[in-house]
PDB file of N, H, CA, C and O in Angstrom:
ATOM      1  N   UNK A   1       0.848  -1.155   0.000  1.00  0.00           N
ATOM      2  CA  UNK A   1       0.000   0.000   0.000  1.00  0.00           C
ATOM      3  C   UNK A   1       0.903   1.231   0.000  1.00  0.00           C
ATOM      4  O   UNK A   1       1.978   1.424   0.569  1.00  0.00           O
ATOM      5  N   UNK A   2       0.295   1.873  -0.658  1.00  0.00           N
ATOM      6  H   UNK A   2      -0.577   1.715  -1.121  1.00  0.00           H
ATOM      7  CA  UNK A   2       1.372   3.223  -0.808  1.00  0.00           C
ATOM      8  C   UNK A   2       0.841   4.660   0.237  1.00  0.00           C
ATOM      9  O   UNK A   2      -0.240   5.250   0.248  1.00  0.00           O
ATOM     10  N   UNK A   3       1.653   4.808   0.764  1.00  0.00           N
ATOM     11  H   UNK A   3       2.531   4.329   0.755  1.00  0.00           H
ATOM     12  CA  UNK A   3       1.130   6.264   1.996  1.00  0.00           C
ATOM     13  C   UNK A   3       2.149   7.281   1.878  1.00  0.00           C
ATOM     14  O   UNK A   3       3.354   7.039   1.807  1.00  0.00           O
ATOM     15  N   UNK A   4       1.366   8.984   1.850  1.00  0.00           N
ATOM     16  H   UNK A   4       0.387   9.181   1.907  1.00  0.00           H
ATOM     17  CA  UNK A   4       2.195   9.834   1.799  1.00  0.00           C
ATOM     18  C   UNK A   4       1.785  10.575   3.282  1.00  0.00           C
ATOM     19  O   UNK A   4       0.628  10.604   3.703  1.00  0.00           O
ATOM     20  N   UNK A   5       2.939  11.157   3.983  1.00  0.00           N
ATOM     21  H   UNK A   5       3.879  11.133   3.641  1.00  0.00           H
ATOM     22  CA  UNK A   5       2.841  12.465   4.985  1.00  0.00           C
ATOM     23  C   UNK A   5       2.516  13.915   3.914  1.00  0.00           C
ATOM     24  O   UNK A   5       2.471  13.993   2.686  1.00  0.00           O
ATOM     25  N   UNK A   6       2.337  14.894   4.922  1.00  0.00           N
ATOM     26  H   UNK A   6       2.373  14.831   5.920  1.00  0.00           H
ATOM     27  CA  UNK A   6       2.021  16.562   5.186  1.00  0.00           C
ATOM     28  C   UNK A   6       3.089  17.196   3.782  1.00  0.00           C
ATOM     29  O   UNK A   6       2.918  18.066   2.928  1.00  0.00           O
ATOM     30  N   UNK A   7       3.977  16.441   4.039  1.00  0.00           N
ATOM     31  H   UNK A   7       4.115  15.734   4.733  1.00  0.00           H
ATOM     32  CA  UNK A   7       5.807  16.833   2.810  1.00  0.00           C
ATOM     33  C   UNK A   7       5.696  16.065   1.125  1.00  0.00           C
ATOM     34  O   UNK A   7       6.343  16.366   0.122  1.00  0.00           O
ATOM     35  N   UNK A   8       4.823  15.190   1.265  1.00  0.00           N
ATOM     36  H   UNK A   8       4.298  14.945   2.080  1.00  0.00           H
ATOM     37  CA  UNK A   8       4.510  14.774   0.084  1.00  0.00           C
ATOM     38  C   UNK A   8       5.452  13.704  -0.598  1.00  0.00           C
ATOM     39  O   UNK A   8       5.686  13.387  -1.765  1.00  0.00           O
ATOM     40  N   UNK A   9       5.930  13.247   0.763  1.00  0.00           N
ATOM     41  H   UNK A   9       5.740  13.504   1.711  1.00  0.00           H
ATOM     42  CA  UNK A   9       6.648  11.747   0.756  1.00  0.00           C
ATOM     43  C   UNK A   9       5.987  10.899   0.561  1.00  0.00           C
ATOM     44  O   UNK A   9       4.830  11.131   0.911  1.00  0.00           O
ATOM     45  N   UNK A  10       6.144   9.947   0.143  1.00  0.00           N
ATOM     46  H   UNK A  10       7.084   9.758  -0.141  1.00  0.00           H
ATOM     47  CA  UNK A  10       6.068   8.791   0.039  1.00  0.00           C
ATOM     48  C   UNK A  10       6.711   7.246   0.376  1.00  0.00           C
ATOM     49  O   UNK A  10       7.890   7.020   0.101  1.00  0.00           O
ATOM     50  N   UNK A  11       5.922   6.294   0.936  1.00  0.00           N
ATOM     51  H   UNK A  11       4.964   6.477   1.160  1.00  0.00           H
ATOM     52  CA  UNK A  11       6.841   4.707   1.412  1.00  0.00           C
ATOM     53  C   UNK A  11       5.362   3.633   0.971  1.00  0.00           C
ATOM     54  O   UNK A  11       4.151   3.845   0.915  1.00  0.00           O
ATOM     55  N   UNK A  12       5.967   2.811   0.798  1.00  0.00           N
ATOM     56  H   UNK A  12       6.951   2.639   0.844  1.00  0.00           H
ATOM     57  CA  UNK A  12       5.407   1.210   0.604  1.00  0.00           C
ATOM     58  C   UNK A  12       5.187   0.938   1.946  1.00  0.00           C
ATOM     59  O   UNK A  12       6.068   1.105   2.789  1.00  0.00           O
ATOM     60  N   UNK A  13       3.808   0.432   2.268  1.00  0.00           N
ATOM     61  H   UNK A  13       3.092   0.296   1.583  1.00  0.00           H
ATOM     62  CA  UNK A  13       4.023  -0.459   3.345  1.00  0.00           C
ATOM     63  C   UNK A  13       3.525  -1.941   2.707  1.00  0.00           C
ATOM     64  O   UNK A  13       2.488  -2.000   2.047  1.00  0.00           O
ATOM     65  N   UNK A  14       4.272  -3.011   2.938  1.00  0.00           N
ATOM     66  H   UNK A  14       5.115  -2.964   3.475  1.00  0.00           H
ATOM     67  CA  UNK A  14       3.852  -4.158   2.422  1.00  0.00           C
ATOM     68  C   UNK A  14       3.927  -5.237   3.643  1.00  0.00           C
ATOM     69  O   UNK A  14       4.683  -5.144   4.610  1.00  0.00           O
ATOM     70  N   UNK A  15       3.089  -6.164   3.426  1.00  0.00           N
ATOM     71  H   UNK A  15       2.475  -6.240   2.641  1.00  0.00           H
ATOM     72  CA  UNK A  15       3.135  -7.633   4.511  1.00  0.00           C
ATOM     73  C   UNK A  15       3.816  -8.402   3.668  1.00  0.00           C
ATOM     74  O   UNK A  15       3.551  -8.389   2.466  1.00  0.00           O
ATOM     75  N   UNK A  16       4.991  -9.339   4.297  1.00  0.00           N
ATOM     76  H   UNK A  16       5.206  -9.350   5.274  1.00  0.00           H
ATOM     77  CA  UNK A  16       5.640 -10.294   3.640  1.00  0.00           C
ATOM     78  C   UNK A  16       5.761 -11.180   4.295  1.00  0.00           C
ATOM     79  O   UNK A  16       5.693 -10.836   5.475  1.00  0.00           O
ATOM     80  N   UNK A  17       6.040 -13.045   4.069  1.00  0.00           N
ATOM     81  H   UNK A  17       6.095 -13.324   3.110  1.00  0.00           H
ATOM     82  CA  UNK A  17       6.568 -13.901   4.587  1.00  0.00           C
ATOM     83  C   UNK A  17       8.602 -13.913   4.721  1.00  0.00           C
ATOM     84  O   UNK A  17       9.515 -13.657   3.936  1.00  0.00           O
ATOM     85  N   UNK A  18       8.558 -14.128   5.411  1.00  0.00           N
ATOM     86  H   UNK A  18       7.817 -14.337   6.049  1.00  0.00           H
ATOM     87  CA  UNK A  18      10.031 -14.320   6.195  1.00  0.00           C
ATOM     88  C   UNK A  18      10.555 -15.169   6.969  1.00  0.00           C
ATOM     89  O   UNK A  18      10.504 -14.969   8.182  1.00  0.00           O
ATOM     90  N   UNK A  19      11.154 -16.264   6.470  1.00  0.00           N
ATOM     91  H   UNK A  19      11.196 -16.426   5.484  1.00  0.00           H
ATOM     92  CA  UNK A  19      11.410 -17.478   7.543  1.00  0.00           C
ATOM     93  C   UNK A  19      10.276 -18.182   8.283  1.00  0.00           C
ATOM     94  O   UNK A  19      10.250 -18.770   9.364  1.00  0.00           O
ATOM     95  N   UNK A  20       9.245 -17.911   7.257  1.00  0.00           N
ATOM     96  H   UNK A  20       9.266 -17.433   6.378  1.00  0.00           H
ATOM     97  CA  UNK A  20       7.656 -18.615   7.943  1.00  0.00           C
ATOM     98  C   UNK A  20       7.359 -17.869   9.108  1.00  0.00           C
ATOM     99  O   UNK A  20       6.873 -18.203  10.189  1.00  0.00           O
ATOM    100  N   UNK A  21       7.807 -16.643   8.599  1.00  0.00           N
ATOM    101  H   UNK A  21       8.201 -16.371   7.721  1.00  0.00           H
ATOM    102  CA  UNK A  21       6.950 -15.732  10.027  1.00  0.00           C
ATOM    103  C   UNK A  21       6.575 -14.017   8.947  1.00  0.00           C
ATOM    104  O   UNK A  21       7.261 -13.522   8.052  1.00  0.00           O
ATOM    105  N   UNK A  22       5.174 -13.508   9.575  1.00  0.00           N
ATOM    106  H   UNK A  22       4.617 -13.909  10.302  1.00  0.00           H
ATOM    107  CA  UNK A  22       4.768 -12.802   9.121  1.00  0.00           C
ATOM    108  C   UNK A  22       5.438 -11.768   9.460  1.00  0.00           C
ATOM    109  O   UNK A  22       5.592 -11.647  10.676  1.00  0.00           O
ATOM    110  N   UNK A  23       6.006 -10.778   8.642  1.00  0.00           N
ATOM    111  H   UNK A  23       5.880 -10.876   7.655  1.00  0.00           H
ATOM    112  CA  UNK A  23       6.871  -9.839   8.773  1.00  0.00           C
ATOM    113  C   UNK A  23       6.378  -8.454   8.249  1.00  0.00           C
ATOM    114  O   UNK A  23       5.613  -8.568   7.291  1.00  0.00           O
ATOM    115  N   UNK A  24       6.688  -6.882   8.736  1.00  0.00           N
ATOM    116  H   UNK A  24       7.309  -6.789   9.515  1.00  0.00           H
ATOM    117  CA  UNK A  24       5.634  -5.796   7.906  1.00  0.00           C
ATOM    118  C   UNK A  24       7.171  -4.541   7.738  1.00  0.00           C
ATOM    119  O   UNK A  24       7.800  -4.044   8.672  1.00  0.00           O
ATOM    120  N   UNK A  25       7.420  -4.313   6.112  1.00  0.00           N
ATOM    121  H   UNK A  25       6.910  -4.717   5.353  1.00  0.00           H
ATOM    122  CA  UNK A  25       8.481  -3.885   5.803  1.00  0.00           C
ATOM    123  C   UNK A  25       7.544  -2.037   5.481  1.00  0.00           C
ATOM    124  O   UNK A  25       6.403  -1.853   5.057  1.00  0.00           O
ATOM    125  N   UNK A  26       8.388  -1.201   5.810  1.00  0.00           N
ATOM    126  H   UNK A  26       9.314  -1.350   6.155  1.00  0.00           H
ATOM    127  CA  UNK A  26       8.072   0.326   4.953  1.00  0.00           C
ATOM    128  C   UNK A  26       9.377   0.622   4.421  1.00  0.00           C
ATOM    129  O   UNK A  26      10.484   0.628   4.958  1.00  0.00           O
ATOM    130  N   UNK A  27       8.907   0.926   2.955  1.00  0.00           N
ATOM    131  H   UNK A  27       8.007   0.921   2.519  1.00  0.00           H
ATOM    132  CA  UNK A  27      10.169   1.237   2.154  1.00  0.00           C
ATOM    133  C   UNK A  27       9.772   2.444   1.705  1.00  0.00           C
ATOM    134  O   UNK A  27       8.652   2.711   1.270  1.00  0.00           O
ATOM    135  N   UNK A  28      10.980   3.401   1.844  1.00  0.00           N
ATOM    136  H   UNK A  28      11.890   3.184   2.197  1.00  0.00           H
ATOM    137  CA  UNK A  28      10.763   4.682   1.150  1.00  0.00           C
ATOM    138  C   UNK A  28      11.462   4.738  -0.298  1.00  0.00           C
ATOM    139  O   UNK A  28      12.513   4.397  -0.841  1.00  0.00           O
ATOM    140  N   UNK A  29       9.817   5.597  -0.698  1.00  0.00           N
ATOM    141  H   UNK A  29       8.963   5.874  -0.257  1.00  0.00           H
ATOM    142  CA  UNK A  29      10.512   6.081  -2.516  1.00  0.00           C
ATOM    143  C   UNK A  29      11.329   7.098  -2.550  1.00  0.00           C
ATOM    144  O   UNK A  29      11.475   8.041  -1.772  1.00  0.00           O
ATOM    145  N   UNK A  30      11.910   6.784  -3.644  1.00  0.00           N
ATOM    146  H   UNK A  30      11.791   6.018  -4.276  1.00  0.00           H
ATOM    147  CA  UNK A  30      12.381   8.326  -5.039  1.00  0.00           C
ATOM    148  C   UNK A  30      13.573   8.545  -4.071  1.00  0.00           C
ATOM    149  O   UNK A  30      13.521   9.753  -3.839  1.00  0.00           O
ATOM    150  N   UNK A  31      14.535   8.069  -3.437  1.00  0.00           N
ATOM    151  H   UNK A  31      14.577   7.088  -3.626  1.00  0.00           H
ATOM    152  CA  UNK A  31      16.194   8.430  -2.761  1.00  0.00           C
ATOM    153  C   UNK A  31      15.459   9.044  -2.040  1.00  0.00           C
ATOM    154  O   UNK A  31      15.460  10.092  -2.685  1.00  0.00           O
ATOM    155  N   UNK A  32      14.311   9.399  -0.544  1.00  0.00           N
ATOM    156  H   UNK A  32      14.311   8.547  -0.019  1.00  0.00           H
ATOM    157  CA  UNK A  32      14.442   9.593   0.440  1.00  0.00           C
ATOM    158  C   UNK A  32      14.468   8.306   1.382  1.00  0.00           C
ATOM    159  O   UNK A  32      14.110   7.164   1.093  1.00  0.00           O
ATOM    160  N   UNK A  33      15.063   8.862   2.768  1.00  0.00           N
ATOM    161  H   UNK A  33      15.353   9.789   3.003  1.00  0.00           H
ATOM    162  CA  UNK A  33      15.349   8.212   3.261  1.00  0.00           C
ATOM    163  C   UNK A  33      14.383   7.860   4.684  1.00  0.00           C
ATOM    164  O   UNK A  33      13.491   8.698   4.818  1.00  0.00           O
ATOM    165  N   UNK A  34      14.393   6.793   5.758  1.00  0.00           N
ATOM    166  H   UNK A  34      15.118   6.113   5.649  1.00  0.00           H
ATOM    167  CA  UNK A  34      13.663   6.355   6.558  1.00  0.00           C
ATOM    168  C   UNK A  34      14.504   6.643   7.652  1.00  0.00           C
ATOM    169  O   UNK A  34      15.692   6.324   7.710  1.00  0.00           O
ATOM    170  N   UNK A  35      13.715   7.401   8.732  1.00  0.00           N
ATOM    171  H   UNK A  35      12.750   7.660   8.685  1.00  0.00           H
ATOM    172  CA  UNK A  35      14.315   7.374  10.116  1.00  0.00           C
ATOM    173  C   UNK A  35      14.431   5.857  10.800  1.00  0.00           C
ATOM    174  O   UNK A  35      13.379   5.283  11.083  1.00  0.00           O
ATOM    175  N   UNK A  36      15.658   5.234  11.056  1.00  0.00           N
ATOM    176  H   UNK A  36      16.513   5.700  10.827  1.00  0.00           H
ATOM    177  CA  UNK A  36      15.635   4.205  11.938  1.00  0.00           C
ATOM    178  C   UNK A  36      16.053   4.170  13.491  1.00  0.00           C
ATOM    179  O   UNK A  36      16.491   5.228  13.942  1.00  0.00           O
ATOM    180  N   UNK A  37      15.983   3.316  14.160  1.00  0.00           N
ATOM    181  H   UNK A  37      15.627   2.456  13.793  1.00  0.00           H
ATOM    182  CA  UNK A  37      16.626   3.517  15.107  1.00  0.00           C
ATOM    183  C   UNK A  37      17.876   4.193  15.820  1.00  0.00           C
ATOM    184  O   UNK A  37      19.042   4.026  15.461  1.00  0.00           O
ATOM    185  N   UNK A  38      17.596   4.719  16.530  1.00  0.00           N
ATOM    186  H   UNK A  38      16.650   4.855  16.821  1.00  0.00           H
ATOM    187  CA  UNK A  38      19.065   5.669  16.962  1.00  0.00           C
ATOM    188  C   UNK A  38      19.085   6.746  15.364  1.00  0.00           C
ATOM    189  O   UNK A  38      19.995   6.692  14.537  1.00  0.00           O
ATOM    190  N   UNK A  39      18.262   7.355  15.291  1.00  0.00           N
ATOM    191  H   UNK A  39      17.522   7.399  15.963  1.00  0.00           H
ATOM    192  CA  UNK A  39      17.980   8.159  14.461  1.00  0.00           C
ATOM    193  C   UNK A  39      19.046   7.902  12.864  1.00  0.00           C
ATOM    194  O   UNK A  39      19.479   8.816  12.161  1.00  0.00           O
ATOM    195  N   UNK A  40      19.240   6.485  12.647  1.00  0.00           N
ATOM    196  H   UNK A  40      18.888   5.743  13.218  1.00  0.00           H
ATOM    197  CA  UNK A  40      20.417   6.135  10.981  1.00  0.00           C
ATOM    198  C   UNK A  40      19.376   6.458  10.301  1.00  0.00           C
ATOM    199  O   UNK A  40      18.261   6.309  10.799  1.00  0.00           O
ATOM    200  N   UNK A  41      19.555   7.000   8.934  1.00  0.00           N
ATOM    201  H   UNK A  41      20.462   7.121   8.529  1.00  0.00           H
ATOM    202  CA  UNK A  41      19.140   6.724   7.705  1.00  0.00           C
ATOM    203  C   UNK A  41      18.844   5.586   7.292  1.00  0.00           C
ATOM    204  O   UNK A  41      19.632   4.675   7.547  1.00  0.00           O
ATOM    205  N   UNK A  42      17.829   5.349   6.661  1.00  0.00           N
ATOM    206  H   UNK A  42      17.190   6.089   6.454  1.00  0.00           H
ATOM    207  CA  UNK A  42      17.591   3.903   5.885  1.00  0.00           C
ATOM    208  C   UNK A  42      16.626   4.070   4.906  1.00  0.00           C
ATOM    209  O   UNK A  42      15.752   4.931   4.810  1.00  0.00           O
ATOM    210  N   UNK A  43      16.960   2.929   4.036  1.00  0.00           N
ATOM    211  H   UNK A  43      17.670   2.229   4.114  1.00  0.00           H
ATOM    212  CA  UNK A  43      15.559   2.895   2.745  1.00  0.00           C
ATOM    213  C   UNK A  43      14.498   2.407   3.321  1.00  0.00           C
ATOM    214  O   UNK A  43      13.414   2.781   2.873  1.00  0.00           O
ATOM    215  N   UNK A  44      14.520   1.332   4.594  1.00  0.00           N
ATOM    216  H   UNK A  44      15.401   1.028   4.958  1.00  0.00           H
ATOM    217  CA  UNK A  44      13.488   0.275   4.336  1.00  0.00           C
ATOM    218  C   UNK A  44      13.871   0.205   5.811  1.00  0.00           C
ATOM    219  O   UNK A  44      14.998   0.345   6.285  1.00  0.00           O
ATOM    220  N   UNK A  45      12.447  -0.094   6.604  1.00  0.00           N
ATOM    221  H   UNK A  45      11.531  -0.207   6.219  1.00  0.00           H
ATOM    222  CA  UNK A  45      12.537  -0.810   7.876  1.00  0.00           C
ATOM    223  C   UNK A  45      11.463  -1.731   8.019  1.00  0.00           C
ATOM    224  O   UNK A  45      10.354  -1.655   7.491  1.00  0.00           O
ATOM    225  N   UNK A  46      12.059  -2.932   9.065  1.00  0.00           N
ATOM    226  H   UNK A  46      12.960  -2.994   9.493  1.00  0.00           H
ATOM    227  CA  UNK A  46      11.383  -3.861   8.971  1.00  0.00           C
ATOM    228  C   UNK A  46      11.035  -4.368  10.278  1.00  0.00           C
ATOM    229  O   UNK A  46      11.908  -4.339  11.145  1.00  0.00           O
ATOM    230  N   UNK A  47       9.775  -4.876  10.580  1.00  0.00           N
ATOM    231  H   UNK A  47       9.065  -4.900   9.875  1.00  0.00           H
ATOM    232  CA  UNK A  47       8.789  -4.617  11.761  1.00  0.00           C
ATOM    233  C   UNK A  47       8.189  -6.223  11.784  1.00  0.00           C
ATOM    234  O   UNK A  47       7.663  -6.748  10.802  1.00  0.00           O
ATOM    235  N   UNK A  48       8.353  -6.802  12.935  1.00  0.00           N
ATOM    236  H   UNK A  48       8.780  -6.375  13.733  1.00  0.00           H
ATOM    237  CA  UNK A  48       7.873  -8.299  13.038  1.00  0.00           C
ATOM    238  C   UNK A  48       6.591  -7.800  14.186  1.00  0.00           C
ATOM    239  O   UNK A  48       6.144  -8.528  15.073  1.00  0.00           O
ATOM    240  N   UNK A  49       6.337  -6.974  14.021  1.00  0.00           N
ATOM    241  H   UNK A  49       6.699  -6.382  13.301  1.00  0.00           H
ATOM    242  CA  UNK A  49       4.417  -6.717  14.656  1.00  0.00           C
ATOM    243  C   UNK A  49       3.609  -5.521  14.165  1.00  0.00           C
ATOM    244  O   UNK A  49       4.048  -4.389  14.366  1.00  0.00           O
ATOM    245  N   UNK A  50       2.427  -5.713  13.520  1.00  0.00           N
ATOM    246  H   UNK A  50       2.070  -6.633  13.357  1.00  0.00           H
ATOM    247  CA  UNK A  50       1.708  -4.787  13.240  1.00  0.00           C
ATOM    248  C   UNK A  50       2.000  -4.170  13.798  1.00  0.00           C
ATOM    249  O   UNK A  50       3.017  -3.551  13.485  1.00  0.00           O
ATOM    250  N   UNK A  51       1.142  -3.804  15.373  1.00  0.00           N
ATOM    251  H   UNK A  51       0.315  -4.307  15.627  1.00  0.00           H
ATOM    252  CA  UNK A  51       1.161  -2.438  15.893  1.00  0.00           C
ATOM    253  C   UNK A  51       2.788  -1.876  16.179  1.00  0.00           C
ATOM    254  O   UNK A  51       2.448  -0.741  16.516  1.00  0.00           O
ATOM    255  N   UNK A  52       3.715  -1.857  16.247  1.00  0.00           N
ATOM    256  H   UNK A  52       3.990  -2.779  15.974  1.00  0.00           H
ATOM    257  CA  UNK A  52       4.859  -1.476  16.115  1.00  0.00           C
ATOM    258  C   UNK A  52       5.060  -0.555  14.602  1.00  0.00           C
ATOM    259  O   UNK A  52       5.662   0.504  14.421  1.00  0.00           O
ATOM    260  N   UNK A  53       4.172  -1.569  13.471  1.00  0.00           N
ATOM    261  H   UNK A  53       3.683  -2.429  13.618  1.00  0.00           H
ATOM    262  CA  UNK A  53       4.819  -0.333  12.380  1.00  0.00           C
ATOM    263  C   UNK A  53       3.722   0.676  12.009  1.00  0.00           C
ATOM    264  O   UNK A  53       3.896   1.568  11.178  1.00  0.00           O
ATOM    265  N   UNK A  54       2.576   0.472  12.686  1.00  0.00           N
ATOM    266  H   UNK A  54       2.435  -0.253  13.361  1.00  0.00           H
ATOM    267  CA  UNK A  54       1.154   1.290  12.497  1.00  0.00           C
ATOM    268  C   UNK A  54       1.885   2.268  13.606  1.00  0.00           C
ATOM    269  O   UNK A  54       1.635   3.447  13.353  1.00  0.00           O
ATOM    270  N   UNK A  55       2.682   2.102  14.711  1.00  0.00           N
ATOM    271  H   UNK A  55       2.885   1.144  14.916  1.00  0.00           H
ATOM    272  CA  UNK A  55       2.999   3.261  15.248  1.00  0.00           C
ATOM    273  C   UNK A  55       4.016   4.066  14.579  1.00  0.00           C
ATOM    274  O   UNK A  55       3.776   5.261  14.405  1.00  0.00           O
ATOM    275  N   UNK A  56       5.303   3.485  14.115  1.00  0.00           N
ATOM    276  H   UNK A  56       5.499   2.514  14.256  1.00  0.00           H
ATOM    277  CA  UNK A  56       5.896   3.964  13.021  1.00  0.00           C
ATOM    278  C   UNK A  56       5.230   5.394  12.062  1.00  0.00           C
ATOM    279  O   UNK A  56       5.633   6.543  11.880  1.00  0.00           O
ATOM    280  N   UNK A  57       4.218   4.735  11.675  1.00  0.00           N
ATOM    281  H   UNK A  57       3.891   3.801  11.823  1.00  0.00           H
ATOM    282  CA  UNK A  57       4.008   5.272  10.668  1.00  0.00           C
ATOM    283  C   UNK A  57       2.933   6.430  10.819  1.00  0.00           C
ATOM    284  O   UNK A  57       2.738   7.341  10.015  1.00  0.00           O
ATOM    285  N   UNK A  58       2.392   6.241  11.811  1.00  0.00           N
ATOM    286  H   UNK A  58       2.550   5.500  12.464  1.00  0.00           H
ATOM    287  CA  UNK A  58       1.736   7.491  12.343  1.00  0.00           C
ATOM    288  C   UNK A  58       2.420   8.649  13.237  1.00  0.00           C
ATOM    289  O   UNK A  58       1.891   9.728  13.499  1.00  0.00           O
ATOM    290  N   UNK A  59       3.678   8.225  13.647  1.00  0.00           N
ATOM    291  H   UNK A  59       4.109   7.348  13.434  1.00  0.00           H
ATOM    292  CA  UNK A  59       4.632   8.993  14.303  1.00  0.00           C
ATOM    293  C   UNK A  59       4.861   9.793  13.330  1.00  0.00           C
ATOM    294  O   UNK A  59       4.660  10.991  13.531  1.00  0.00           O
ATOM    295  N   UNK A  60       5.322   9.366  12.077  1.00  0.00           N
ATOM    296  H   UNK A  60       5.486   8.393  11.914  1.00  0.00           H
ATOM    297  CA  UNK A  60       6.074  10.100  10.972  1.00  0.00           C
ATOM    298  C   UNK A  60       4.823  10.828  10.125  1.00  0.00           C
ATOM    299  O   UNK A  60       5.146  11.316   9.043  1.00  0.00           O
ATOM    300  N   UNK A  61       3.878  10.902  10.401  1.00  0.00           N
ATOM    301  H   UNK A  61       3.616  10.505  11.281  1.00  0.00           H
ATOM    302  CA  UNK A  61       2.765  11.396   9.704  1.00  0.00           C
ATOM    303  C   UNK A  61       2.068  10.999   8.792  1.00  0.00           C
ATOM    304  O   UNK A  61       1.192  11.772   8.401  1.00  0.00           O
ATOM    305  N   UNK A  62       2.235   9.369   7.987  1.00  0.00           N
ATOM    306  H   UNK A  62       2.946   8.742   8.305  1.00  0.00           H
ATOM    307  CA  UNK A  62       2.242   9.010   7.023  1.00  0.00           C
ATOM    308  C   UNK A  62       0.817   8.531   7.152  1.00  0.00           C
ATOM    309  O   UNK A  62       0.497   7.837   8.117  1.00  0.00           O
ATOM    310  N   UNK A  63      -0.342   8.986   5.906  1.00  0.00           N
ATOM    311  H   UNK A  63      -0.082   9.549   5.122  1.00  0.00           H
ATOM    312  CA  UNK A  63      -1.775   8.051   5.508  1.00  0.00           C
ATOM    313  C   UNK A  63      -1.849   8.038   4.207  1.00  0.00           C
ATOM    314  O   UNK A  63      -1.318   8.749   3.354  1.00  0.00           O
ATOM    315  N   UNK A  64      -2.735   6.942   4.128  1.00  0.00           N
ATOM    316  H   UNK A  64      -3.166   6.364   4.820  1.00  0.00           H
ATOM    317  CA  UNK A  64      -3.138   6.389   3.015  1.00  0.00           C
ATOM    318  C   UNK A  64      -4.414   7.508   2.185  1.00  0.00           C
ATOM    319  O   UNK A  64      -5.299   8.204   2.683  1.00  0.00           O
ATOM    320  N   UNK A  65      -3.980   7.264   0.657  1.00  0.00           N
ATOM    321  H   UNK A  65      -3.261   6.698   0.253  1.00  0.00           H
ATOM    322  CA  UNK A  65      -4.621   8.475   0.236  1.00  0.00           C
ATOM    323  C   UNK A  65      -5.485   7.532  -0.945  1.00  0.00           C
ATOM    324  O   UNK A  65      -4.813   6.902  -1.763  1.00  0.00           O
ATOM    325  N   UNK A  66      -6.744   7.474  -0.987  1.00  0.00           N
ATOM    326  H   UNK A  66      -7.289   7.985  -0.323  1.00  0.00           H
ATOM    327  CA  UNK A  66      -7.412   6.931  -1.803  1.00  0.00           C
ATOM    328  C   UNK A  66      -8.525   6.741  -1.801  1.00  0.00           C
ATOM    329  O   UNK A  66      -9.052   6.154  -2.746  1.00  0.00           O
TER     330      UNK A  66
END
């Protein structure tokens, strides 16, 4: 599913299998980058519980537009 914030960013959030465990990745488009832990840069973070990346992603301002 694709979600933009207030800045007109954009990230993927997708559900994937992973070692037979349900896994929930957000990847950011177009060379911006993803706040990770301890504030690194990253393309892509990856979240082994819903509510962990639904908080993610509402921290950062990000909804679904459609």
């Amino acid at each position: 599913m694709k979600m933009f914030n207030a800045a007109g960013e954009a990230v993927y959030f997708n559900r994937i299998m992973k070692n037979g465990k349900e896994q929930f990745v957000v990847k950011a488009l177009s060379g911006q980058h993803i706040m990770g832990r301890d504030r690194q840069k990253h393309s892509s973070r990856t979240f082994t519980e819903l509510h962990q990346a639904e908080a993610f992603l509402r921290r950062a301002g990000y909804k679904c537009k459609g």
